[in-house]
C-alpha positions in Angstrom: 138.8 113.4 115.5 141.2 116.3 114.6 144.8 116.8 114.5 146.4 120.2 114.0 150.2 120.6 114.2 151.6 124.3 114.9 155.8 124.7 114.5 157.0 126.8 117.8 160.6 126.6 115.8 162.4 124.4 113.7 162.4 121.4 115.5 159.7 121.8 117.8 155.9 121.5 117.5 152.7 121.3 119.7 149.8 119.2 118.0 146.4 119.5 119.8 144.1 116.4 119.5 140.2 116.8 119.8 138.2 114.0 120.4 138.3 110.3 121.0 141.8 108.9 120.6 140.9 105.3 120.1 141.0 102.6 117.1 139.2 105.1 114.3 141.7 107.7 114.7 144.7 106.6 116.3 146.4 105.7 112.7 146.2 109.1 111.9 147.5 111.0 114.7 150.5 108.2 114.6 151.1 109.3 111.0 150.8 113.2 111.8 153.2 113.3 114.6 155.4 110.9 112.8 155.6 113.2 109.5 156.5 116.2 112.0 159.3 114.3 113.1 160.5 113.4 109.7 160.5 116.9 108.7 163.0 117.6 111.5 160.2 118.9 114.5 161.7 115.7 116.7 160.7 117.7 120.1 156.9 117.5 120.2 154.3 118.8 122.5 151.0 116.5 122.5 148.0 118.6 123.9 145.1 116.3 125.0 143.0 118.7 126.4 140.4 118.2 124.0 140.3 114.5 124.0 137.9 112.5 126.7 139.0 109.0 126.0 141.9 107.3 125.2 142.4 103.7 124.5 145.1 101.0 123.7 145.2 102.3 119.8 145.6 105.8 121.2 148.0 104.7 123.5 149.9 102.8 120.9 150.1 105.9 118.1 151.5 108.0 121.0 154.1 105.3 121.9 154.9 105.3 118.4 155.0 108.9 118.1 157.4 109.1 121.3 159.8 106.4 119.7 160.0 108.1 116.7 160.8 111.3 118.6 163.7 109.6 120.3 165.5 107.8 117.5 165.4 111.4 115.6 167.2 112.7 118.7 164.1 114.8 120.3 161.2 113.4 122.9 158.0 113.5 123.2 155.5 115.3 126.4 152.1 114.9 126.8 149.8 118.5 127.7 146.4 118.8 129.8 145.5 115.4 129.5 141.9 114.8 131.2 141.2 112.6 134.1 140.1 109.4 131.6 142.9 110.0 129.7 145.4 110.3 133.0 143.7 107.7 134.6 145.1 105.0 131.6 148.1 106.4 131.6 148.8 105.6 135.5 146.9 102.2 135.1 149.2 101.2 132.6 152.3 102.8 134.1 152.6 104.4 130.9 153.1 108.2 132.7 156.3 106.8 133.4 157.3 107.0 130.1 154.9 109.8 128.4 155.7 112.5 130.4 152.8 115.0 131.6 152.5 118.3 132.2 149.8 120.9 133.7 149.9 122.8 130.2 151.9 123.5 126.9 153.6 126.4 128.2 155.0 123.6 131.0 156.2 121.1 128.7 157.7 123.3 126.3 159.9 124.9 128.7 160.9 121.3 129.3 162.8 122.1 125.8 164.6 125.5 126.9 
């Protein structure tokens, strides 16, 4: 699993996840996306495009992500998330609350 965090200003980033999102890694994208809010990037863009599975321990980090997002003042979207990866968000109603889009481009303008 990788995590790589790119600032689009000063309180904005996109991080792009590769791989599985599950118990082994989950701790440390939690910890990456909260450390981007903490130093003051509290509007973040989570691309998923290169992850194939999700599971709760993924779903948990991005909850906590998302929370720590909003009590800093910002939110959180979710970017190209695959079908597996869509599929748990809807079967836990949890696209309610992580917003999706199509693309980065998408969920950044969200922000404008």
């Amino acid at each position: 699993m990788s995590i790589s965090l790119r600032s689009v200003d000063t309180t904005t980033a996109v991080a792009v996840v590769s791989d599985r999102l599950d118990l082994l890694s989950a701790a440390e994208v939690k910890s990456q996306l909260q450390a981007a809010v903490a130093r003051g990037q509290h509007r973040l863009v989570v691309d998923l495009d290169g992850v194939p599975f999700i599971d709760s321990s993924g779903l948990g980090a991005l909850i906590g992500a998302l929370k720590a997002a909003r009590v800093a003042g910002g939110d959180m979207r979710i970017a190209r998330a695959g079908p597996q990866v869509l599929y748990v968000l809807e079967i836990t109603m949890l696209d309610r609350v992580l917003q999706c889009h199509d693309n980065v481009e998408g969920a950044l303008a969200y922000y404008s």
